[in-house]
Structure formats: C-alpha cells, structure tokens
VMD Tcl script that draws the C-alpha trace (Angstrom):
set ca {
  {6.64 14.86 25.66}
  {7.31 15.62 29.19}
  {10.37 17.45 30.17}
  {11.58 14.65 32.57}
  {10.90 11.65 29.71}
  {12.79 13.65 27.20}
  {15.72 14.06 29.61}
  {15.54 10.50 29.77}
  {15.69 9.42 26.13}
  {18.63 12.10 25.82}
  {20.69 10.33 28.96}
  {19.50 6.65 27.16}
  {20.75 7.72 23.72}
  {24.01 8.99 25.37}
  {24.91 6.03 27.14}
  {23.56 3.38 25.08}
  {25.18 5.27 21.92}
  {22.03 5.39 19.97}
  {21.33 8.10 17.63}
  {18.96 10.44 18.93}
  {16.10 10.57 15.76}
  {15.76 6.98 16.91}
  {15.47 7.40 20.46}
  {12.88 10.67 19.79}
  {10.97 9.64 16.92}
  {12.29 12.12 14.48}
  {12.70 12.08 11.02}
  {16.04 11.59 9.06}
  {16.19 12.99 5.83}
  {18.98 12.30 3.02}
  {18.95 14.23 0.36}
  {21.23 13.95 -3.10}
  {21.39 17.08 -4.95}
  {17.86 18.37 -5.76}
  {17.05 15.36 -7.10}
  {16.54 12.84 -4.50}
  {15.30 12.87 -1.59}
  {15.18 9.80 1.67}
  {13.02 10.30 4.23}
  {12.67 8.34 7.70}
  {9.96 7.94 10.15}
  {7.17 9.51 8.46}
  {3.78 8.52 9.57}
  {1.90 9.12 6.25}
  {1.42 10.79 3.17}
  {-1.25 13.64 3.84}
  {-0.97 14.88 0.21}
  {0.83 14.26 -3.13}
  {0.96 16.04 -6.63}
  {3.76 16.16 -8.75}
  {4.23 19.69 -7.43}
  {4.43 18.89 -3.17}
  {4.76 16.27 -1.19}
  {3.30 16.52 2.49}
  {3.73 13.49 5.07}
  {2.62 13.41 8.54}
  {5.24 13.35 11.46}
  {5.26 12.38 14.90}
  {5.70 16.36 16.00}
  {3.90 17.90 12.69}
  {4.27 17.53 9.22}
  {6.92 18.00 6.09}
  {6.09 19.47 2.83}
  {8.71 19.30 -0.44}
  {7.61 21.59 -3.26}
  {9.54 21.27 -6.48}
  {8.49 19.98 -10.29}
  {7.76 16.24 -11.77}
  {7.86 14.83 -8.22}
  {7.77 10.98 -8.35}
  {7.50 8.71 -5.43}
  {9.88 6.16 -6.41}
  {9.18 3.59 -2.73}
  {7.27 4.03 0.11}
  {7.45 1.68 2.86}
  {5.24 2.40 6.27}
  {8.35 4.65 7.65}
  {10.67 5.27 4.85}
  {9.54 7.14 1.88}
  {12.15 7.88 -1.53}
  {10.96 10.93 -3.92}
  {12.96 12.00 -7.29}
  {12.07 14.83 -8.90}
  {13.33 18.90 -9.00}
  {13.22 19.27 -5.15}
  {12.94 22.95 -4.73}
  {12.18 23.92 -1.21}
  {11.41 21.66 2.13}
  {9.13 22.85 4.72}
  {8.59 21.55 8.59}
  {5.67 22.82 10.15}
  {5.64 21.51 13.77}
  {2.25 20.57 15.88}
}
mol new
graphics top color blue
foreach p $ca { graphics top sphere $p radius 0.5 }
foreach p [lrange $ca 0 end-1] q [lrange $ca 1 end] { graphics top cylinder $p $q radius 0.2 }
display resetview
C-alpha cells in the first residue's frame, strides 16, 4: 500500500473513530488462555493438522502450533480454534 493511501486510512480511522484493523485490513486476534483462540480477517486456511494451523492474510500469513487443535467455526473471515495453543507465528509478505 502506498505511503500516501495509508496516510489516508490512518487520518479516516482517526476522524471517523474507526478502529484501525478495519480500516487496514488486519487481523484481530482474541485469545483465552491457551486454549482458545478468535481470529479476524483471515483470507484462508493454507494448512491444518491437529499440530498447526496456517491461514492466509492480506499482508502474509499466521501459523498456531500447539497439540489436539480443533477448528471449532470458520466463517469466510472469522475463524475459532480450541486446542493447547503453544506458539503463534506472523510471517509477513
């Protein structure tokens, strides 16, 4: 994203009291514990054992590692995992 545009979204979010992960595309995550785990504004599950997790992101991808993963709902943005979350990873584009 251009410099300008993103100087933009920050200004819009500002004034029009938006949050900015809305504004930018990024993704919100909520986690309880280690055992659940929310995540917003995903853009696809690239890979899933009950081991790791790895969605696609508008700027890269996440991966969650951790033991007896479970995807409990998936919806085309939102995505809820249970499970022993042991570490999360971002890997940017």
């Amino acid at each position: 994203m251009g410099r300008l545009k993103r100087r933009i979204h920050t200004f819009a979010a500002s004034v029009l009291d938006v949050p900015e992960d809305v504004i930018h595309d990024l993704p919100r995550i909520t986690m309880i514990g280690n055992r659940q785990l929310y995540i917003e504004n995903h853009r696809g599950v690239i890979n899933f054992s009950p081991n790791e997790l790895q969605l696609a992101l508008t700027s890269g991808q996440i991966r969650i590692e951790g033991s007896e993963l479970v995807i409990r709902a998936i919806l085309p943005e939102e995505v809820f995992i249970e499970g022993t979350i042991q570490d999360i990873h971002y890997v940017p584009r």
